[in-house]
N, CA and C atoms as an extended XYZ file, in Angstrom:
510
Properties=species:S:1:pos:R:3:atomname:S:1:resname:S:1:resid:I:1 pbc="F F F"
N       -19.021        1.777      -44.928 N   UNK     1
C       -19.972        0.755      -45.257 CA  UNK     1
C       -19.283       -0.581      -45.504 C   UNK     1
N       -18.286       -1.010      -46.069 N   UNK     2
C       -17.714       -1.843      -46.623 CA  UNK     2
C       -16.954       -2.771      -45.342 C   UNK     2
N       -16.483       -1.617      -44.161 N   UNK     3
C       -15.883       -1.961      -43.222 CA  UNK     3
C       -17.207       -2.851      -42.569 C   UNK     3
N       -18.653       -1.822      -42.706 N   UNK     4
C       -19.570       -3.021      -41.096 CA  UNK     4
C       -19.966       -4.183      -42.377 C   UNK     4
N       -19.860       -3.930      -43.502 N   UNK     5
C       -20.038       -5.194      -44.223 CA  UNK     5
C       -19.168       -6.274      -43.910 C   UNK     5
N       -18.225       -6.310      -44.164 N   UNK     6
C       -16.840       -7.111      -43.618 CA  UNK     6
C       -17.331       -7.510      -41.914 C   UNK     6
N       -17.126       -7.068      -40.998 N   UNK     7
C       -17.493       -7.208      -39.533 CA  UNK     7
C       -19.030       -8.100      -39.338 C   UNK     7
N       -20.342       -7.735      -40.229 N   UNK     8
C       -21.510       -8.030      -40.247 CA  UNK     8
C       -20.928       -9.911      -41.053 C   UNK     8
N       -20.540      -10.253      -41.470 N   UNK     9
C       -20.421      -10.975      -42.864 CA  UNK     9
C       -19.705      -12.214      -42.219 C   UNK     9
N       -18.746      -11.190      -41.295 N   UNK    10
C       -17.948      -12.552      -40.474 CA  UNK    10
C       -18.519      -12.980      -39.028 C   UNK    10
N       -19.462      -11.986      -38.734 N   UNK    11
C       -20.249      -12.268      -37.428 CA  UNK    11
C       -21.438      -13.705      -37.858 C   UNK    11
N       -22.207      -13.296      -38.728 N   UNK    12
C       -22.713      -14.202      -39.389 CA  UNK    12
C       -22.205      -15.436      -40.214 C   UNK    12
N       -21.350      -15.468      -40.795 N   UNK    13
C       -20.469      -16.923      -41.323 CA  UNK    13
C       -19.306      -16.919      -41.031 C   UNK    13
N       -18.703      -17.052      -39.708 N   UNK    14
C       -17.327      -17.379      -39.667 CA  UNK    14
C       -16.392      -18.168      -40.399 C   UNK    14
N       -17.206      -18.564      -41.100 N   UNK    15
C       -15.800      -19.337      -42.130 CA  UNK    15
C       -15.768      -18.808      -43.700 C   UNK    15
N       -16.541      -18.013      -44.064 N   UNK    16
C       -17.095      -17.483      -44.976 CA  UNK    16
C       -15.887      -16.970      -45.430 C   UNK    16
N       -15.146      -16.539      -46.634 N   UNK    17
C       -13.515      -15.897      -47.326 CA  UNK    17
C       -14.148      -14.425      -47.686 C   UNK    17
N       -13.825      -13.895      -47.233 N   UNK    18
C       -14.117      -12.507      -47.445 CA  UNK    18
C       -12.828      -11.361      -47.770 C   UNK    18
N       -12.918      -11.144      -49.351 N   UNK    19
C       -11.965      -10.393      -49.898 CA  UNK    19
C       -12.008       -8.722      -49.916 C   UNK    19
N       -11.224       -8.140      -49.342 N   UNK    20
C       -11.578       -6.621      -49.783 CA  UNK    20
C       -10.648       -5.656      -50.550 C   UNK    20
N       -11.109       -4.702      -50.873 N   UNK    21
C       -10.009       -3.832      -51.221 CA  UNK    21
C       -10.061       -2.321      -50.825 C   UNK    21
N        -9.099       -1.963      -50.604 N   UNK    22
C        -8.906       -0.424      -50.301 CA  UNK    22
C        -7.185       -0.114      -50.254 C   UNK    22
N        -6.892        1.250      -49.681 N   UNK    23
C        -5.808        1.502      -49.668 CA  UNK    23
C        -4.557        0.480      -48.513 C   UNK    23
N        -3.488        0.817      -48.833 N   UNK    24
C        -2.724        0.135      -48.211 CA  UNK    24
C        -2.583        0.132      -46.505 C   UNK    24
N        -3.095        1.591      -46.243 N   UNK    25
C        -3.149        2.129      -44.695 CA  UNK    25
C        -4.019        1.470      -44.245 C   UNK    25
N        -5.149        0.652      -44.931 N   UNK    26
C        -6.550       -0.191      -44.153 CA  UNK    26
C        -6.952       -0.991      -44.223 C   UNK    26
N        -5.172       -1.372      -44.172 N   UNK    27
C        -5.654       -3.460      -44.792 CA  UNK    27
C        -5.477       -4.271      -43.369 C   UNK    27
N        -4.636       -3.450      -42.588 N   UNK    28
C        -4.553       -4.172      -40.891 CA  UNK    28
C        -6.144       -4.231      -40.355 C   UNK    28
N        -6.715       -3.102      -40.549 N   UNK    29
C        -7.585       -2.695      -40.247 CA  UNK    29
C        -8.954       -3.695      -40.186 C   UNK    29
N        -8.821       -4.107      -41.472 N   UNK    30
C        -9.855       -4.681      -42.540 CA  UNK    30
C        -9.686       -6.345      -42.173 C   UNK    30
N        -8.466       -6.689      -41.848 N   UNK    31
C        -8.167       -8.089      -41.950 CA  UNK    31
C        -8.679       -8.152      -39.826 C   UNK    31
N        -8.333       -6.952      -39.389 N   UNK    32
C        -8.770       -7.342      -37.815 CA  UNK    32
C       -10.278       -7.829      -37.534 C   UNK    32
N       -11.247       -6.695      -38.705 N   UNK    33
C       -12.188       -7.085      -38.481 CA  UNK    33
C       -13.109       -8.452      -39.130 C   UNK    33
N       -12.015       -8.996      -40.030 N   UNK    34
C       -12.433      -10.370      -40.564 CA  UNK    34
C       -12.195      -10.593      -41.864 C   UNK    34
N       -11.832       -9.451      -42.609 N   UNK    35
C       -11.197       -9.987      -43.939 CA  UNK    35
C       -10.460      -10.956      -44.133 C   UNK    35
N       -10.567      -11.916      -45.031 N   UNK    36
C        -9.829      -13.010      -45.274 CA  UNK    36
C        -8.363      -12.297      -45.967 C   UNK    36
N        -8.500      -11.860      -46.982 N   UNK    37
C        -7.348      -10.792      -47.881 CA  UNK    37
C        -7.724       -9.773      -47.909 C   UNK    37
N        -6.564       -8.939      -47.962 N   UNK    38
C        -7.135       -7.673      -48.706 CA  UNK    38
C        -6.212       -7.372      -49.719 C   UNK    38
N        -6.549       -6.431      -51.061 N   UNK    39
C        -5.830       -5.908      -52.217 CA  UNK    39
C        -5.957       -4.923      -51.978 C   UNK    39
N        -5.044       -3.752      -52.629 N   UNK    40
C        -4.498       -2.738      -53.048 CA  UNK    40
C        -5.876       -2.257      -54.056 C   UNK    40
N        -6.625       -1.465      -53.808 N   UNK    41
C        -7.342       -0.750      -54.746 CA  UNK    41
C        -6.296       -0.170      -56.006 C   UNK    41
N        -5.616        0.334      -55.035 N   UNK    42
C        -4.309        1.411      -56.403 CA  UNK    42
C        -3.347        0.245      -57.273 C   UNK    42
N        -3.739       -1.098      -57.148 N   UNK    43
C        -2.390       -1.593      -57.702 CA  UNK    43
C        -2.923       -2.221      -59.468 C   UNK    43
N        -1.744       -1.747      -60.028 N   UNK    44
C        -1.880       -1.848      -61.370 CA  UNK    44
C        -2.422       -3.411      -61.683 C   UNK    44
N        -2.692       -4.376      -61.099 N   UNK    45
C        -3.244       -5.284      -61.279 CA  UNK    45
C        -3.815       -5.754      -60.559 C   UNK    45
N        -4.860       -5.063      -60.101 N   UNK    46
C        -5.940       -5.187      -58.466 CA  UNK    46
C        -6.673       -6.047      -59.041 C   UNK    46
N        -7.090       -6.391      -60.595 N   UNK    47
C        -8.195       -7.902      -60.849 CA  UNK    47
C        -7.620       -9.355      -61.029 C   UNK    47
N        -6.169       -9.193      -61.381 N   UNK    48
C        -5.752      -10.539      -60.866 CA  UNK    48
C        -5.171      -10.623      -59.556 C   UNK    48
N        -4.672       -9.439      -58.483 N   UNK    49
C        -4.145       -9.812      -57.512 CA  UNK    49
C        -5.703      -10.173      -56.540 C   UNK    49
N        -6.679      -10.110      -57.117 N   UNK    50
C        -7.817      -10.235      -55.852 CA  UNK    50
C        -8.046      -11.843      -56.496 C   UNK    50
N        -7.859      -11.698      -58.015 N   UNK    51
C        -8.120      -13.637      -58.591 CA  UNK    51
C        -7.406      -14.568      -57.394 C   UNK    51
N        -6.080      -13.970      -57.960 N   UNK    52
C        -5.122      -14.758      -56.435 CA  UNK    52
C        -5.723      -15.317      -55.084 C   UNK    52
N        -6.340      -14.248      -55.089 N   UNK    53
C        -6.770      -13.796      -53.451 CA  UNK    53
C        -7.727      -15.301      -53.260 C   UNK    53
N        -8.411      -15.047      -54.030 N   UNK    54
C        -9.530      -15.776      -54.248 CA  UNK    54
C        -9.605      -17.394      -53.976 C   UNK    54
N       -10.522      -18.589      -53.387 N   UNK    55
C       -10.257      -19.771      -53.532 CA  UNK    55
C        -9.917      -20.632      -54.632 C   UNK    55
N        -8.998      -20.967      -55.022 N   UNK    56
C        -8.313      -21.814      -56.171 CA  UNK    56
C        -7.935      -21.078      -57.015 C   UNK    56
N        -8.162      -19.488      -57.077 N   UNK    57
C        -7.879      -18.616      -57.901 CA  UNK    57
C        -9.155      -18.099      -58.798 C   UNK    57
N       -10.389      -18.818      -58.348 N   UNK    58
C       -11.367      -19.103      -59.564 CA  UNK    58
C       -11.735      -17.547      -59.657 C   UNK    58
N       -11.981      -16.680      -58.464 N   UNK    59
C       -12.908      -15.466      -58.866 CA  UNK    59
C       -13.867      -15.525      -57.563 C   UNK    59
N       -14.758      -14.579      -57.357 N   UNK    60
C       -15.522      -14.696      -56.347 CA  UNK    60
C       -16.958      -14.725      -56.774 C   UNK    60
N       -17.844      -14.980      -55.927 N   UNK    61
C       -19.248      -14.962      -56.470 CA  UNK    61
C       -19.600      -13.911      -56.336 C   UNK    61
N       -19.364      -12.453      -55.676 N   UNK    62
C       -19.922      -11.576      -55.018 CA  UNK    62
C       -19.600      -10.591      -54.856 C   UNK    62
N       -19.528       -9.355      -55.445 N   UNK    63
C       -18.730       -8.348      -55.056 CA  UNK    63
C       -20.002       -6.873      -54.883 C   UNK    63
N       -19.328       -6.709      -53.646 N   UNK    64
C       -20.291       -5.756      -53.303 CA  UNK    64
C       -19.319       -4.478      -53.443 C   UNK    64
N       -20.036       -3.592      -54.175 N   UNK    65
C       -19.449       -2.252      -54.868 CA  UNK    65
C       -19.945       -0.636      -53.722 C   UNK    65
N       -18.778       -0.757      -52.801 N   UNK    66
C       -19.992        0.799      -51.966 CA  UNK    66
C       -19.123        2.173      -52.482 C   UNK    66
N       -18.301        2.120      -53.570 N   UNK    67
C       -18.167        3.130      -53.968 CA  UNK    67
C       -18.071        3.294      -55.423 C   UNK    67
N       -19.115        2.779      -56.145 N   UNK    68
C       -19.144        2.644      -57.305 CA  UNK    68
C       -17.788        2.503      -58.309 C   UNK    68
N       -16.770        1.612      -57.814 N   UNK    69
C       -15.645        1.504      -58.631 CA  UNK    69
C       -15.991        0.834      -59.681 C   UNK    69
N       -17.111        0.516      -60.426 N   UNK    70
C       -17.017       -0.351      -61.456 CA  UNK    70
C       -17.447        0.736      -62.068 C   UNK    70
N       -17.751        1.633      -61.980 N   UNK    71
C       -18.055        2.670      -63.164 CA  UNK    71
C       -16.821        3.295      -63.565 C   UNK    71
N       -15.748        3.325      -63.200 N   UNK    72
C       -14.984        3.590      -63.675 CA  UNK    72
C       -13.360        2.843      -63.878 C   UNK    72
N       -13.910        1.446      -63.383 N   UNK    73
C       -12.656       -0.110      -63.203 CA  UNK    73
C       -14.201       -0.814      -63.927 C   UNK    73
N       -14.378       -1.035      -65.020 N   UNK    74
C       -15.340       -1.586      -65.565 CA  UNK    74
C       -15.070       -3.249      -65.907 C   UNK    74
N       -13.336       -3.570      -65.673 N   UNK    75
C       -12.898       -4.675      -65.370 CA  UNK    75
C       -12.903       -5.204      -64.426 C   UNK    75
N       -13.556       -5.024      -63.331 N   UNK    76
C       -13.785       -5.447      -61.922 CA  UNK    76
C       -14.636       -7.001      -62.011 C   UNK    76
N       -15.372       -6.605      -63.108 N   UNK    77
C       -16.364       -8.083      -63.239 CA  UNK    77
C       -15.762       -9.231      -63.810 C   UNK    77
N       -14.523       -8.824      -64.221 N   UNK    78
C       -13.849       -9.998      -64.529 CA  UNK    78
C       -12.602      -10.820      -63.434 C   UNK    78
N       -13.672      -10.483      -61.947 N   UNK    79
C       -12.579      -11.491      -60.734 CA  UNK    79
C       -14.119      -12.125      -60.338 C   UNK    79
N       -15.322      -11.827      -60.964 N   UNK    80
C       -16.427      -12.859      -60.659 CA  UNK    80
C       -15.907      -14.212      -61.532 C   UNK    80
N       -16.234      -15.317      -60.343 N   UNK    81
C       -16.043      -16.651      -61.352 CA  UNK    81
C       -16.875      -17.125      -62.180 C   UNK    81
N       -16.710      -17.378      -63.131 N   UNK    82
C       -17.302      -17.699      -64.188 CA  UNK    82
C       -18.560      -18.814      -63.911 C   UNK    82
N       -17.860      -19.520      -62.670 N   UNK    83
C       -19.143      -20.610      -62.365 CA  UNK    83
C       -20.083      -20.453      -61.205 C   UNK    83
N       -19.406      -19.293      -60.417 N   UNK    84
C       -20.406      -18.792      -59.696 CA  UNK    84
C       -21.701      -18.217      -59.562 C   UNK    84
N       -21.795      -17.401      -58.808 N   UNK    85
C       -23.105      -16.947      -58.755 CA  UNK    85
C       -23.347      -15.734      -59.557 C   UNK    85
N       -22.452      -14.968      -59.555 N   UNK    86
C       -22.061      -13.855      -60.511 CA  UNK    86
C       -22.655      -12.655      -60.276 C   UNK    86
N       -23.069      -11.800      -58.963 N   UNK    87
C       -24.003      -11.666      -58.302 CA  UNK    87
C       -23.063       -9.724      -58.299 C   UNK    87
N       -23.426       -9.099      -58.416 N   UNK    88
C       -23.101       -7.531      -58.128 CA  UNK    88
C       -23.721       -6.559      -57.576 C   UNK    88
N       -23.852       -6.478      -56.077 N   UNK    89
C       -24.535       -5.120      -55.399 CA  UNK    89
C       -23.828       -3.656      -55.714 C   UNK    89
N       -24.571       -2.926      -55.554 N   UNK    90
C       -24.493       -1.769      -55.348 CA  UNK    90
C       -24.749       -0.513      -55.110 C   UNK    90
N       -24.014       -0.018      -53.827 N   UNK    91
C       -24.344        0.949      -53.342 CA  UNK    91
C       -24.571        2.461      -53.948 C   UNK    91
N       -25.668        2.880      -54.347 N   UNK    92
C       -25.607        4.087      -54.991 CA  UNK    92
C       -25.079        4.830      -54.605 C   UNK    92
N       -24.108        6.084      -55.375 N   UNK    93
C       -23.405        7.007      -54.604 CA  UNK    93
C       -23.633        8.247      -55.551 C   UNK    93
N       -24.332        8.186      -56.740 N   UNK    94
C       -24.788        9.398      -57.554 CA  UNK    94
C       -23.530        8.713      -58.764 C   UNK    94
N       -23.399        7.793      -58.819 N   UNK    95
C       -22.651        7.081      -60.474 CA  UNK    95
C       -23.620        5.767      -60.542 C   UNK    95
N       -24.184        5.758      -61.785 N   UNK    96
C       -24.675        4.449      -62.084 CA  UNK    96
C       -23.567        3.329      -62.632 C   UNK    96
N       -23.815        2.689      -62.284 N   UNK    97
C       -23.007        1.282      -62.891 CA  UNK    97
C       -23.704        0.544      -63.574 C   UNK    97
N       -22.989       -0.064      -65.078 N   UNK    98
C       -24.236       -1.246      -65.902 CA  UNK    98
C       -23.010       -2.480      -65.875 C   UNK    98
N       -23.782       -3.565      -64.997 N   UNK    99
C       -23.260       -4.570      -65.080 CA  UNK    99
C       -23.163       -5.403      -66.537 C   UNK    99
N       -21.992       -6.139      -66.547 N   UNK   100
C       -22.502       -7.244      -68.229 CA  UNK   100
C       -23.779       -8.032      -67.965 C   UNK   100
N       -24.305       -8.282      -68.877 N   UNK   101
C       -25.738       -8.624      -68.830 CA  UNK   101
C       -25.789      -10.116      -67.904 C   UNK   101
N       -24.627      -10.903      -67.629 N   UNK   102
C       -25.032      -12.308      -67.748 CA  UNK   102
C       -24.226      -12.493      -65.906 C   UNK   102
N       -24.303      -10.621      -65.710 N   UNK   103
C       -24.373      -10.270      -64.167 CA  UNK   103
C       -25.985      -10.090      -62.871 C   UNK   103
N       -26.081      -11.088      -61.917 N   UNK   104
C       -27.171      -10.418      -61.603 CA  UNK   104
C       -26.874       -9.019      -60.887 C   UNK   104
N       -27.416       -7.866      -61.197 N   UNK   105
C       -27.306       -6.426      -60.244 CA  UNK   105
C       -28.388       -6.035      -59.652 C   UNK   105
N       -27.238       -5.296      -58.346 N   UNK   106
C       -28.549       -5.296      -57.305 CA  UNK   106
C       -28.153       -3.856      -56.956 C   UNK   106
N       -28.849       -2.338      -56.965 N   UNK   107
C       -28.684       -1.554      -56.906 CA  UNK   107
C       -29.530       -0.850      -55.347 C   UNK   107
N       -28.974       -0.172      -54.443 N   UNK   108
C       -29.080        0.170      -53.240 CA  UNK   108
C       -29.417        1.382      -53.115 C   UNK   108
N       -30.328        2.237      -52.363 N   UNK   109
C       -29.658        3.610      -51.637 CA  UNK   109
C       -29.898        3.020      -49.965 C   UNK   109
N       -28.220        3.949      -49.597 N   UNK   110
C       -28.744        3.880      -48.079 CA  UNK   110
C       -29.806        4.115      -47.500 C   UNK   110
N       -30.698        4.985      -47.640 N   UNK   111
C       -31.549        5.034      -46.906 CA  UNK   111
C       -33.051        4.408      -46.739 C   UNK   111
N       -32.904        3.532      -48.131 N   UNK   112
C       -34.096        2.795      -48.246 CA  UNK   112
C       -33.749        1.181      -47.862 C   UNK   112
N       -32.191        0.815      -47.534 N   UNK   113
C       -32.535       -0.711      -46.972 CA  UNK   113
C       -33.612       -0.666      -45.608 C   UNK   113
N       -33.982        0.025      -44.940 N   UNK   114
C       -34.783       -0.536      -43.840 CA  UNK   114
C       -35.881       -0.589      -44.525 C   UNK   114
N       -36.260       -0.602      -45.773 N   UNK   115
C       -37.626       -0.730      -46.637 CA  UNK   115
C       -37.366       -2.135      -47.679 C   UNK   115
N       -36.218       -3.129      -47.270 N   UNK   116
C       -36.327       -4.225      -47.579 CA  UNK   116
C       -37.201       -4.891      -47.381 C   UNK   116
N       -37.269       -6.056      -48.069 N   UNK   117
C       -37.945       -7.150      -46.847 CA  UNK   117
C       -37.008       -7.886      -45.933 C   UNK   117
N       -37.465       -7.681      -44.925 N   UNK   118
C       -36.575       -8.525      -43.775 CA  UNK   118
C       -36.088       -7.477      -42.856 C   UNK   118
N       -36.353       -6.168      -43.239 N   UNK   119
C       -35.389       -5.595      -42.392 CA  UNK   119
C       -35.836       -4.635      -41.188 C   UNK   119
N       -37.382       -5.153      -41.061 N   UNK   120
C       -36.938       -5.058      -39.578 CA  UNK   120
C       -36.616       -6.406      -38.566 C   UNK   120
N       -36.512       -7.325      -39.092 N   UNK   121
C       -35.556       -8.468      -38.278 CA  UNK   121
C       -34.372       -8.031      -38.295 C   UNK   121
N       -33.635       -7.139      -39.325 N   UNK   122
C       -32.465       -6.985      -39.887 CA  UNK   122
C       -32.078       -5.698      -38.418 C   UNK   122
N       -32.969       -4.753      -38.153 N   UNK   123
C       -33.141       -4.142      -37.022 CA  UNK   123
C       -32.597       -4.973      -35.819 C   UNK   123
N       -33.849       -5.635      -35.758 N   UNK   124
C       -33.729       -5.995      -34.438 CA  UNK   124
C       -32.453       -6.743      -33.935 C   UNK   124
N       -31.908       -7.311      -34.927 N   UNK   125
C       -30.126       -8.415      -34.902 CA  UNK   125
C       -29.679       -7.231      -34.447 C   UNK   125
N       -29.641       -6.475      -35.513 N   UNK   126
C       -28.347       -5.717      -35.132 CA  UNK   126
C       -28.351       -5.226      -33.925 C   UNK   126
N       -29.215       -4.775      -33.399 N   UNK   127
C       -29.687       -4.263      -31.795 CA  UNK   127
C       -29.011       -4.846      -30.858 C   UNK   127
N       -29.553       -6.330      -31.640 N   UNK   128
C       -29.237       -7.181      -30.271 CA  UNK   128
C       -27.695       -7.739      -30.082 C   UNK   128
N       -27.068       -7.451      -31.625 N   UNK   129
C       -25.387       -7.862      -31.876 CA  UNK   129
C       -24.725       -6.551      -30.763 C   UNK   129
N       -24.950       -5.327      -31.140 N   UNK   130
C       -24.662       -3.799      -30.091 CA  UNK   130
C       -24.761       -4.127      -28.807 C   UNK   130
N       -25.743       -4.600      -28.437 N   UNK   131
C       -25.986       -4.943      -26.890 CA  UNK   131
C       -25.311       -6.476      -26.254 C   UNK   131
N       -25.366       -7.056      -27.477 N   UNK   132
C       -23.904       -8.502      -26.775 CA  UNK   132
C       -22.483       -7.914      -26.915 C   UNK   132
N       -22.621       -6.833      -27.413 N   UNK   133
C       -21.124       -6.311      -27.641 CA  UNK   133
C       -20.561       -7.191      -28.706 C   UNK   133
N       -21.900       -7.586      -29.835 N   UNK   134
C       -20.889       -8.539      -30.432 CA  UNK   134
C       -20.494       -7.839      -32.085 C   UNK   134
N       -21.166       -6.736      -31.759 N   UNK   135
C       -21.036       -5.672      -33.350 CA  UNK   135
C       -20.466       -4.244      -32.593 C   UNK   135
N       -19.620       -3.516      -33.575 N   UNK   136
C       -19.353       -2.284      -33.078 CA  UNK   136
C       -19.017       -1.514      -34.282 C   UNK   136
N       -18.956        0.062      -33.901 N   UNK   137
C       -18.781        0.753      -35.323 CA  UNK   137
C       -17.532        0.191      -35.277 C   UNK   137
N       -17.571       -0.102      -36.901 N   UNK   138
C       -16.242       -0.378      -37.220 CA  UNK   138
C       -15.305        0.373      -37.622 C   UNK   138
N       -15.156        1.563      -37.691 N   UNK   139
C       -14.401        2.939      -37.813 CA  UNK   139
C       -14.257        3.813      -36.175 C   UNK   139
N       -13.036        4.218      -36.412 N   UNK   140
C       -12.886        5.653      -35.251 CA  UNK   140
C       -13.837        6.399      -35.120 C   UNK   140
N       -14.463        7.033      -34.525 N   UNK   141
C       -15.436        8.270      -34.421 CA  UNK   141
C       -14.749        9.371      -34.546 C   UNK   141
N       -14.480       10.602      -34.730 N   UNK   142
C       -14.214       11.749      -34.678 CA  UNK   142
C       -15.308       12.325      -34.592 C   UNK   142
N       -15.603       13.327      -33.702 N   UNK   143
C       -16.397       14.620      -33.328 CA  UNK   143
C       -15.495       15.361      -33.463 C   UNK   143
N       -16.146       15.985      -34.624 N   UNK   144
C       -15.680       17.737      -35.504 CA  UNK   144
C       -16.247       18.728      -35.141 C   UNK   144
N       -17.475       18.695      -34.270 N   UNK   145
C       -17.732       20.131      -34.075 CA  UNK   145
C       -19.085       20.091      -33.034 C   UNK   145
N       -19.849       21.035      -33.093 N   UNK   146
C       -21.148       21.004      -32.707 CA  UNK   146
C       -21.989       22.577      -33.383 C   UNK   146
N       -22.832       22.149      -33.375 N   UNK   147
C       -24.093       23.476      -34.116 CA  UNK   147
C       -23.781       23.290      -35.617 C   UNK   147
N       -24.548       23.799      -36.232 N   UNK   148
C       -25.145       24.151      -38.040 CA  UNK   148
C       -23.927       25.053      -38.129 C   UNK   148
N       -23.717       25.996      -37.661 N   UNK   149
C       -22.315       26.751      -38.023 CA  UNK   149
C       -21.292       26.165      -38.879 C   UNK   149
N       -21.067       24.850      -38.037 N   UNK   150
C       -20.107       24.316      -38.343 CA  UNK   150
C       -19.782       23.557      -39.700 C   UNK   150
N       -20.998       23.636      -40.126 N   UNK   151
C       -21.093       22.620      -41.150 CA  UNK   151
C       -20.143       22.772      -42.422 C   UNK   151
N       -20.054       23.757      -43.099 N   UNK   152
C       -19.219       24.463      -44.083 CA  UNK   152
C       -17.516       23.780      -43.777 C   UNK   152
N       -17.349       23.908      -42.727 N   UNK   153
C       -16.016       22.992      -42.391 CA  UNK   153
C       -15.924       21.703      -41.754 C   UNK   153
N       -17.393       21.061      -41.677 N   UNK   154
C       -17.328       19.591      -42.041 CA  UNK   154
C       -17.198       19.028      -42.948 C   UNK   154
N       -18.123       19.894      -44.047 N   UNK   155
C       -17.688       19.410      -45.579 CA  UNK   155
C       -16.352       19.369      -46.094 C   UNK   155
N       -15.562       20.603      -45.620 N   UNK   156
C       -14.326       20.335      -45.777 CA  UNK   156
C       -13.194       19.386      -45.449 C   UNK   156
N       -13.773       19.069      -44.043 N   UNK   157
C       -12.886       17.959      -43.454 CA  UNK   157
C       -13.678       16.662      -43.771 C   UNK   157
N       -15.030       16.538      -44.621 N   UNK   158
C       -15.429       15.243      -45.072 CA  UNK   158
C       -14.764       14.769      -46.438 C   UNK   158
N       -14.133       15.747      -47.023 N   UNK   159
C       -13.637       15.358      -48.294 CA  UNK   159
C       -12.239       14.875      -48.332 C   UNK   159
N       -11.697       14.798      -47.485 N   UNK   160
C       -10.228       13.980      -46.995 CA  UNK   160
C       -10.558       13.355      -46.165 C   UNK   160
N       -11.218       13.062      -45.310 N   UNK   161
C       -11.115       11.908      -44.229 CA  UNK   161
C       -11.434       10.529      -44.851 C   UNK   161
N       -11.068        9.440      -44.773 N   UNK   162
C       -10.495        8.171      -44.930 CA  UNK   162
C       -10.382        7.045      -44.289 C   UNK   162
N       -10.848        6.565      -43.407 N   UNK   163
C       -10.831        5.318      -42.748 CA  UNK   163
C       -11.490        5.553      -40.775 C   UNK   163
N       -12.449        6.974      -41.476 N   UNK   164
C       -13.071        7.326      -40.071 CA  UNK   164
C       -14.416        7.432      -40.056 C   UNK   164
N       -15.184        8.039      -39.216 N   UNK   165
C       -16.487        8.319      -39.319 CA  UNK   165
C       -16.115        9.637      -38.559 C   UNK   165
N       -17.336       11.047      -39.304 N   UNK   166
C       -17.056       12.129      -38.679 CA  UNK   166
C       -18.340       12.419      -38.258 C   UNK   166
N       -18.029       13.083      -36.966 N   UNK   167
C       -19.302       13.524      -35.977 CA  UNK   167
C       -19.979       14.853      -35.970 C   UNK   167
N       -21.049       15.185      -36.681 N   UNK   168
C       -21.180       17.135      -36.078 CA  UNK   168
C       -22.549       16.916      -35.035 C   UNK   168
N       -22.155       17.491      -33.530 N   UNK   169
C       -23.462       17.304      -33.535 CA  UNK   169
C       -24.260       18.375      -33.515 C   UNK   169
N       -25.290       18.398      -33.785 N   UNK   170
C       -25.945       19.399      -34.059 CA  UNK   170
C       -27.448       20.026      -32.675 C   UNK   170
């Protein structure tokens, strides 16, 4: 998610600074598809090395959360700038997150953004980004298997995989 966020973000504002974080193996990755920086999720000072990151150092307006790290990096809200917008999405993943109060939060499940408003325009872009070739999955595909059989050892191979998308088809 974070990856077609990044790809979606720079298709739409090319000049836009877009900071991310994850492991060290998916920062080439991340910066190909338009990241401005990326940080070290694992590094003992991932809220000032992303301050750094950041324009003038101030902090960012925006941090979109798709794996609920603020429930458990509850210091994360302190690389929002203070004069910004101060703005916190997030993707539900079965951990709630409580932003500081003087955060706006915006709480998600995947399967209900096409029940936004806007989103079936939000449809139809993307359609039409796929067909200019101007959006693509932004992860590897792997196909793991085929039939319901299989499933028991998709789960298995879904709980280590890391910077892919896995396929069963069924």
């Amino acid at each position: 998610m974070g990856a077609a966020a990044i790809l979606l973000l720079r298709t739409a504002y090319p000049s836009l600074p877009i900071l991310a974080t994850s492991s060290r193996k998916h920062h080439d990755r991340l910066l190909t598809l338009g990241a401005t920086a990326v940080v070290d999720y694992k590094s003992a000072s991932v809220v000032a090395d992303i301050k750094a990151a950041s324009f003038e150092g101030k902090g960012v307006d925006v941090i979109f959360d798709c794996v609920s790290s603020a429930a458990t990096q509850t210091d994360i809200f302190d690389v929002l700038d203070p004069a910004g917008s101060k703005r916190y999405a997030e993707v539900m993943t079965g951990v709630k997150t409580e932003a500081p109060k003087d955060v706006k939060g915006m709480l998600f499940f995947m399967h209900t953004v096409f029940d936004l408003p806007g989103s079936k325009q939000l449809l139809r872009s993307l359609t039409k980004l796929v067909e200019e070739g101007k959006y693509r999955v932004p992860l590897p595909v792997r196909n793991i298997g085929h039939g319901l059989e299989n499933l028991p050892n998709v789960l298995d191979e879904a709980l280590g995989a890391s910077g892919e998308k896995l396929v069963l088809r069924i």
